[in-house]
C-alpha positions, 0 to 999 in steps of 0.5 A: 884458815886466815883470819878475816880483816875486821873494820877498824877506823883507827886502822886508816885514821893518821895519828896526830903527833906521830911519823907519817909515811903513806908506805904504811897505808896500804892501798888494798886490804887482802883480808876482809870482814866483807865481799864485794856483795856484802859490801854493796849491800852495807853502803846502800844501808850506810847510804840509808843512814846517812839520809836520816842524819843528814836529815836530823842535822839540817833541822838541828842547824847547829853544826856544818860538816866539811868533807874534803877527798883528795887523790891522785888522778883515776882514784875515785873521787868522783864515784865516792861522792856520787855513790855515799852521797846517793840518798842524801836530800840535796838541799843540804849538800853542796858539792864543789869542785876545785879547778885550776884558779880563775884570774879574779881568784889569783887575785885574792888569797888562795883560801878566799874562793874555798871560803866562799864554797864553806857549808852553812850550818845544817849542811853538809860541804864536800871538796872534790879536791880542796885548799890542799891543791895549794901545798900538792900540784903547786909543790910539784909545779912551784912555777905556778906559785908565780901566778899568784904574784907574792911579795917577795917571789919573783922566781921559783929558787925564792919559794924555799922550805919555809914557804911551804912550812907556812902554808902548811900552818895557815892551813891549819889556822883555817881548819881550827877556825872553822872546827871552833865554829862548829864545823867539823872536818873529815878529809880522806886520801883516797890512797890508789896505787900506781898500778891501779892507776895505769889500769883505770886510764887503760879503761878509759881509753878502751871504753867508749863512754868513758873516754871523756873522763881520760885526759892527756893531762892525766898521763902527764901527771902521772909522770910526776908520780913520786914527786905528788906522793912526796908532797902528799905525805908533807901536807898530811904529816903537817896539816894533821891534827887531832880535831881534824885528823886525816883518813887514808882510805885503800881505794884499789878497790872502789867498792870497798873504798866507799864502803870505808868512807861511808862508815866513817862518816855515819859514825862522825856524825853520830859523835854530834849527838844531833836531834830535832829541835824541841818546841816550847809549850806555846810552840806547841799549844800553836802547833796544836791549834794549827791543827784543829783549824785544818781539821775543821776546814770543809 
């Protein structure tokens, strides 16, 4: 009998430092510690879970949480926001989701509008797609780099290996500034085969309510399939680091995906050692008096 896959985080963490190819991640994992009723269970508990330290985590308000998720079209995104986020208080979280840039944001650097949409402290950020889009569809479609009218770049033959080299880099300097003002960063890859995609679209198309998430876009996209995972691997393998290291979660199966993710961040945030703030003996001498004059109201 096979031996049963066990949860290990390290399993789907990019170690820092080391030769990166998304080939060594599989996009599924045959052999499970769970099944599917046993996994939908657990996230509804990690759900439960995430609640309360979301909860902790808003009172503590010395800590921001920066999620990001990136993925190739039909992957999941969307869903594994939708179901881990599920129970969370929505005054703490703020979702984002990153479109193709407006003119007023090409005309600032391509961090500014991703500055603006940062998590305050006590709240949770999440990026449905993220400043990455900026080293992913613009080094497959270089013509767009043009749009945002660089010094120096008056053709797609003048953005040469060193500009993405640099991007990379500036990448970094953002997350380091960020994780050395206490904002601590998960990125995930959900990591989707070309297989799973082809049949998630053909969902779409044959589902009636759900042809709205199917795009002509998408499939246009997809031809571009080797050129995407080639970039991929580029930005992860440069903009890995060990504060802010990267995920690959296997997402051919979303309920396992989620289930991954879930984990991951109910254990990060654990890391924080986060706690109700305490109050002072005049706080509490106030609190107490607080009380006896509501007690006594008629």
């Amino acid at each position: 009998m096979a031996t049963k896959y066990k949860l290990n985080f390290e399993d789907f963490k990019v170690k820092a430092g080391k030769k990166f190819s998304l080939s060594d991640f599989p996009t599924e994992v045959k052999k499970k510690d769970i099944d599917k009723t046993e996994g939908e269970e657990l996230i509804r508990k990690d759900i439960d879970e995430l609640s309360v330290l979301q909860d902790v985590l808003y009172a503590d308000n010395r800590h921001a949480v920066l999620i990001i998720i990136q993925a190739m079209d039909a992957a999941g995104k969307d869903g594994t926001i939708k179901h881990i986020m599920s129970g969370v208080n929505p005054a703490g979280v703020q979702v984002t989701s990153f479109k193709s840039p407006s003119l007023t944001e090409l005309d600032h650097d391509y961090f500014w509008r991703h500055y603006v949409a940062l998590p305050s402290k006590g709240e949770i950020g999440i990026f449905n797609r993220s400043h990455y889009e900026n080293v992913l569809v613009t080094k497959v479609h270089p013509e767009f780099i043009l749009n945002e009218k660089h010094d120096g770049i008056k053709t797609v033959k003048d953005i040469d290996k060193s500009f993405w080299q640099k991007r990379y880099r500036q990448i970094c300097r953002f997350e380091k500034n960020l994780i050395e003002n206490d904002t601590t960063i998960l990125k995930f890859y959900l990591h989707v085969s070309k297989e799973v995609q082809k049949k998630r679209f053909l969902d779409r198309i044959d589902d009636p309510t759900k042809n709205w998430k199917f795009s002509a876009a998408d499939l246009k996209e997809r031809a571009f399939w080797d050129d995407y995972q080639r970039a991929y691997e580029d930005a992860i393998a440069n903009t890995n680091t060990k504060a802010a290291p990267w995920f690959i979660i296997p997402a051919d199966q979303k309920w396992y995906s989620r289930y991954i993710v879930g984990k991951i961040i109910c254990h990060e945030l654990k890391k924080l050692n986060l706690s109700y703030p305490t109050l002072s003996e005049s706080e509490r001498k106030a609190l107490l008096k607080a009380k006896e004059t509501l007690l006594k109201e008629k």
